[in-house]
C-alpha positions as CSV (number, residue, x, y, z in Angstrom):
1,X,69.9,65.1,-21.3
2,X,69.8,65.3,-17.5
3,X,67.0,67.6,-16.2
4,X,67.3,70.5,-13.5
5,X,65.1,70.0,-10.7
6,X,63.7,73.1,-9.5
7,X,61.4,73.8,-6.9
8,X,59.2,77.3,-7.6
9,X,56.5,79.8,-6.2
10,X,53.0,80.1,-7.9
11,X,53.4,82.0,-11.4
12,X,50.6,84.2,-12.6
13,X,49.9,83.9,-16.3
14,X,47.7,85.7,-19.1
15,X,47.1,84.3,-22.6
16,X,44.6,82.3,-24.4
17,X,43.3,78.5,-24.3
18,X,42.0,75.9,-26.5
19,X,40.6,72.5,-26.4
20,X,42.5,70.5,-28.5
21,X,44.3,66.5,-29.6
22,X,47.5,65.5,-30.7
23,X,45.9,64.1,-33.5
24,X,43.8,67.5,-34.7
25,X,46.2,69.8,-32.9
26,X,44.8,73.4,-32.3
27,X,47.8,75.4,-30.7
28,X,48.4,77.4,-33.8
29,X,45.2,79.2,-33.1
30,X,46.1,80.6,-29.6
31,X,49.5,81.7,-30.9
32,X,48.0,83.6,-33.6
33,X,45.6,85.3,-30.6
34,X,48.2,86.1,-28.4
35,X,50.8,87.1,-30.3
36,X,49.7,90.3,-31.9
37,X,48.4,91.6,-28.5
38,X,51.4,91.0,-26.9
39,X,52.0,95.0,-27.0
40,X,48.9,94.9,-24.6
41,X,50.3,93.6,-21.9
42,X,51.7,96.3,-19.8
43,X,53.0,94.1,-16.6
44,X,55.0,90.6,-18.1
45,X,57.9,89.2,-15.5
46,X,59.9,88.8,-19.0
47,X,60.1,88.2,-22.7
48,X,59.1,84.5,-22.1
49,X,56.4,83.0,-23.7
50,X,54.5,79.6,-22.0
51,X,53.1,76.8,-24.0
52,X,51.3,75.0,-20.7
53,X,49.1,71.4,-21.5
54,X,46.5,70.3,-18.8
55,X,45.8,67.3,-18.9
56,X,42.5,65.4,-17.4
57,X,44.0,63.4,-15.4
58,X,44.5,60.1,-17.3
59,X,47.7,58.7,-17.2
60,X,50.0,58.8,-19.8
61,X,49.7,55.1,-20.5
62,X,45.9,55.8,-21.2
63,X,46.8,59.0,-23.6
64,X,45.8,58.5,-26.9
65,X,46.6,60.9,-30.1
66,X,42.9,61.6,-29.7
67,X,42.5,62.8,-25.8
68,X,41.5,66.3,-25.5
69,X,43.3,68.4,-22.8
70,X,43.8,72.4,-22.6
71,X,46.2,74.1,-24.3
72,X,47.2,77.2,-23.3
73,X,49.7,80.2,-25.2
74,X,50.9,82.3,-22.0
75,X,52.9,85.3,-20.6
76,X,53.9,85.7,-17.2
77,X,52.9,88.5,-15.5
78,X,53.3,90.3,-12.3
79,X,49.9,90.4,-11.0
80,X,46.4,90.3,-12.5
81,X,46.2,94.0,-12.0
82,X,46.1,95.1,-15.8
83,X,44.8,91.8,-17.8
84,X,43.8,92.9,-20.9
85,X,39.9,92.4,-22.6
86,X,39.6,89.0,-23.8
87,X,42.5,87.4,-22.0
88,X,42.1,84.7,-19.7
89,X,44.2,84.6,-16.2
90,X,46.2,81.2,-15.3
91,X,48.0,80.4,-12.5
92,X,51.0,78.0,-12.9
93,X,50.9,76.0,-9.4
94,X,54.3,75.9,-7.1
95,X,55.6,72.6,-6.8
96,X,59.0,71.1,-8.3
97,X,59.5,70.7,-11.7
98,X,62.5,68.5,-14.1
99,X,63.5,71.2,-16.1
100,X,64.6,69.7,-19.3
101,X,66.2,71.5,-22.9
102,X,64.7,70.7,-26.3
103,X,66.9,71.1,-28.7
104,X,65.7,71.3,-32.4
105,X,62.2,71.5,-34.3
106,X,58.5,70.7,-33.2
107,X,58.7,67.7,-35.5
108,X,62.0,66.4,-33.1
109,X,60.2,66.9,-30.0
110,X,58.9,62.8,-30.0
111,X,62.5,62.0,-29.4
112,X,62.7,64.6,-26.6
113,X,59.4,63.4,-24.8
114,X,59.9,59.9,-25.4
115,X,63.4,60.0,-22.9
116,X,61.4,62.4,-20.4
117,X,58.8,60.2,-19.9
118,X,59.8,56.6,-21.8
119,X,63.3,56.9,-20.4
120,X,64.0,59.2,-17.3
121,X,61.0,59.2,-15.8
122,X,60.8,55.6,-15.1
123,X,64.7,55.1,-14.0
124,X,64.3,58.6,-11.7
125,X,63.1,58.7,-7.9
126,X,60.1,60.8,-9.4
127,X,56.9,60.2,-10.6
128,X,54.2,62.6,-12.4
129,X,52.5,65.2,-10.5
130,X,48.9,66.4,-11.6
131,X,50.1,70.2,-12.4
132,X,50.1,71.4,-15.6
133,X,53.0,70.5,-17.9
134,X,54.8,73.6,-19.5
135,X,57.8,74.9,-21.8
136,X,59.1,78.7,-21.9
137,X,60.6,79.8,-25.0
138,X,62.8,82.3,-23.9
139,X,65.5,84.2,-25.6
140,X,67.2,81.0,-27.4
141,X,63.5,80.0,-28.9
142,X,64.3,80.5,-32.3
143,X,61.0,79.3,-33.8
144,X,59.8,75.7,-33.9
145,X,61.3,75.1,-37.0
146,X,64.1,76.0,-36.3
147,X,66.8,73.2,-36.0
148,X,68.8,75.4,-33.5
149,X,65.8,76.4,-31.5
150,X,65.8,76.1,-27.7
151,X,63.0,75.4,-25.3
152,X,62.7,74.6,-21.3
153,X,60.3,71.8,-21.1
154,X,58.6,71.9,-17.3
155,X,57.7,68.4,-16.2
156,X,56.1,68.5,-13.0
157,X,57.1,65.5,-10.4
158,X,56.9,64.4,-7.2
159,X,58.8,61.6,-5.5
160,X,58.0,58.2,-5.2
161,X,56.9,56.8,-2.1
């Protein structure tokens, strides 16, 4: 499962947000938000949705099931021109990115992040970069129980020095 590195421009997003832990996990809520408004928004790049984490800047070795970060449920949009009452605006930073594919349910996405970051990350010339981590379900998202589902999972990186 060898990532894609791409390098991209700033990406302007609209959706909803939630504090939330791995271990009380919050994420369905901001689906269930954004997802009946989606008619609302009159300006989206694509069909894509964004699932975006920010984190607070601890490392990953210092993550615990029980650190809060900010999870966002996201479409891209071509400006902030039309942003729709109750929506908040996010702007996905430029910068390069391992772009890898999940393959499978939510439940299998452990193995996925454990070679990412357990794995690849380690034996690559990259390290983490501070941005926001993201995936885009896009037209082979199939649901995230789906065992034939499809996601992009956006790792932001930088090289090491």
């Amino acid at each position: 499962m060898q990532p894609t590195i791409k390098t991209i421009h700033a990406k302007k997003t609209i959706g909803f947000s939630t504090k939330t832990t791995m271990a009380n996990d919050q994420t369905v809520k901001i689906w269930q938000q954004l997802m009946p408004r989606l008619k609302e928004v009159k300006n989206a790049v694509s069909a894509d949705l964004f699932s975006l984490q920010v984190y607070n800047g601890e490392s990953f070795e210092e993550f615990t099931p029980n650190t809060e970060f900010t999870k966002y449920a996201l479409v891209e949009v071509k400006n902030y021109d039309f942003v729709p009452e109750g929506f908040e605006k996010f702007e996905i930073p430029a910068g390069e990115y391992g772009v890898f594919i999940h393959k499978g349910t939510s439940a299998d996405f452990y193995q996925t992040s454990q070679y990412i970051y357990a794995e690849w990350l380690p034996k690559s010339k990259y390290k983490l970069d501070e941005k926001p981590h993201f995936a885009v379900m896009g037209d082979k998202y199939l649901g995230h129980e789906n065992p034939e589902s499809e996601e992009e999972v956006w790792v932001p990186i930088i090289a090491k020095n």
